[in-house]
C-alpha positions in Angstrom: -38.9 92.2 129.0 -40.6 89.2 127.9 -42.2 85.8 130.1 -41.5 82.6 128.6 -43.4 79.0 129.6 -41.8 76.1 129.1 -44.3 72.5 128.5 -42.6 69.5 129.2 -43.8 66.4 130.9 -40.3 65.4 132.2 -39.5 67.8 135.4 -36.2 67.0 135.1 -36.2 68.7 131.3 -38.1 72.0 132.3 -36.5 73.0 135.6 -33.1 72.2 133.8 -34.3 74.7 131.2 -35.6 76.8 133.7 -32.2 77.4 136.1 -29.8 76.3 133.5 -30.1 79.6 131.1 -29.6 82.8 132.1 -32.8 84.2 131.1 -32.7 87.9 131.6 -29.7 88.1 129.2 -32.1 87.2 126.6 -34.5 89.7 127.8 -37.1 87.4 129.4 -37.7 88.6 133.0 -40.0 85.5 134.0 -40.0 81.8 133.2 -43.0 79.5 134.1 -42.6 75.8 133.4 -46.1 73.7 133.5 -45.9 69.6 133.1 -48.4 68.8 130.9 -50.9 70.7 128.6 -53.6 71.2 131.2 -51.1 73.1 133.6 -49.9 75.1 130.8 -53.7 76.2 130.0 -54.3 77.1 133.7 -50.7 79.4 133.4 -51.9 80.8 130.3 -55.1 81.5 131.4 -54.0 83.7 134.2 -50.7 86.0 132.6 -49.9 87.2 129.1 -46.7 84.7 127.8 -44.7 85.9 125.1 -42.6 82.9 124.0 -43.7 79.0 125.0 -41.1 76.4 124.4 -43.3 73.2 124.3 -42.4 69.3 124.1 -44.5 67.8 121.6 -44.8 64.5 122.7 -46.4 64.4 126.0 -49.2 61.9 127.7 -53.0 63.0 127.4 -52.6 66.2 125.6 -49.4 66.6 123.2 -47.4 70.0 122.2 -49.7 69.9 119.1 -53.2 69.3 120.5 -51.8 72.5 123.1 -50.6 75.0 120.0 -54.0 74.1 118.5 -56.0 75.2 121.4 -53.8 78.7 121.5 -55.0 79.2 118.0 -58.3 78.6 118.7 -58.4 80.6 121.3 -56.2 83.3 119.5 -53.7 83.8 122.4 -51.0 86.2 121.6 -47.7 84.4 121.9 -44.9 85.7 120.0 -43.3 82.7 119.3 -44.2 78.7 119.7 -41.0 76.8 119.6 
């Protein structure tokens, strides 16, 4: 099973996400949302994610600026989308 974060800075977009998919039938067992990039570096900080569904455009740090740090700091996420 695999843990997904979704990034968005519009609560309403990420806890639709969030309740509005039946996660575990895609084999993801645990879905964190975070609402900007700094909460999504605190959640990565403290688990292993496998997938993180990011916006891009987002106030003070964008999707971009986010995947960037990952990179730098070679996370392993299987997939950035």
């Amino acid at each position: 099973m695999m843990k997904l974060l979704i990034v968005d800075d519009q609560p309403s977009v990420s806890e639709g996400l969030k309740k509005g998919i039946v996660w575990e039938e895609l084999q993801i067992d645990e879905v964190f949302a975070a609402y900007n990039a700094l909460e999504a570096r605190e959640i990565l900080n403290s688990r292993p994610i496998d997938i993180m569904l990011c916006d891009i455009e987002m106030p003070v740090e964008n999707g971009l600026q986010l995947l960037a740090w990952i990179i730098l700091l070679r996370y392993l996420i299987v997939h950035f989308l």
